[in-house]
Phi, psi and omega in degrees: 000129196257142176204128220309307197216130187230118220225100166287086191249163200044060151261073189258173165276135197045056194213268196245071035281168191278122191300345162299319160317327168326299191286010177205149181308294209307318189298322161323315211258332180303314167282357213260329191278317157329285207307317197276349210252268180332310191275332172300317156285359168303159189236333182236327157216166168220097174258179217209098184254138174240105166263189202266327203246121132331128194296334147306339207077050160189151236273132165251170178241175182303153184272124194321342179289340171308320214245354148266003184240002188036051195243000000 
């Protein structure tokens, strides 16, 4: 199913993927395919927030699916 606009937020590393994700393969690839779902379906935009400061406070980077997804 396809949808107008698809709106990713916290896509930092360890939010998305999740850092409990780290630790086992099975679990990575289960958010990495969740992550490839999400950017496929828009039919008209996708933005995508990654922010720089955490909802904790302190500097996060980007989620690695981004940069493997070639976005």
């Amino acid at each position: 199913t396809e949808a107008k606009h698809i709106v990713i937020i916290e896509a930092v590393n360890e939010v998305f993927p999740h850092r409990l994700s780290m630790v086992s393969r099975k679990l990575i690839e289960a958010e990495r395919r969740l992550f490839y779902v999400a950017i496929t379906r828009s039919r008209d935009s996708l933005t995508i927030l990654a922010p720089r400061i955490s909802y904790t406070g302190t500097l996060s980077t980007p989620s690695q699916f981004i940069g493997e997804a070639g976005l």
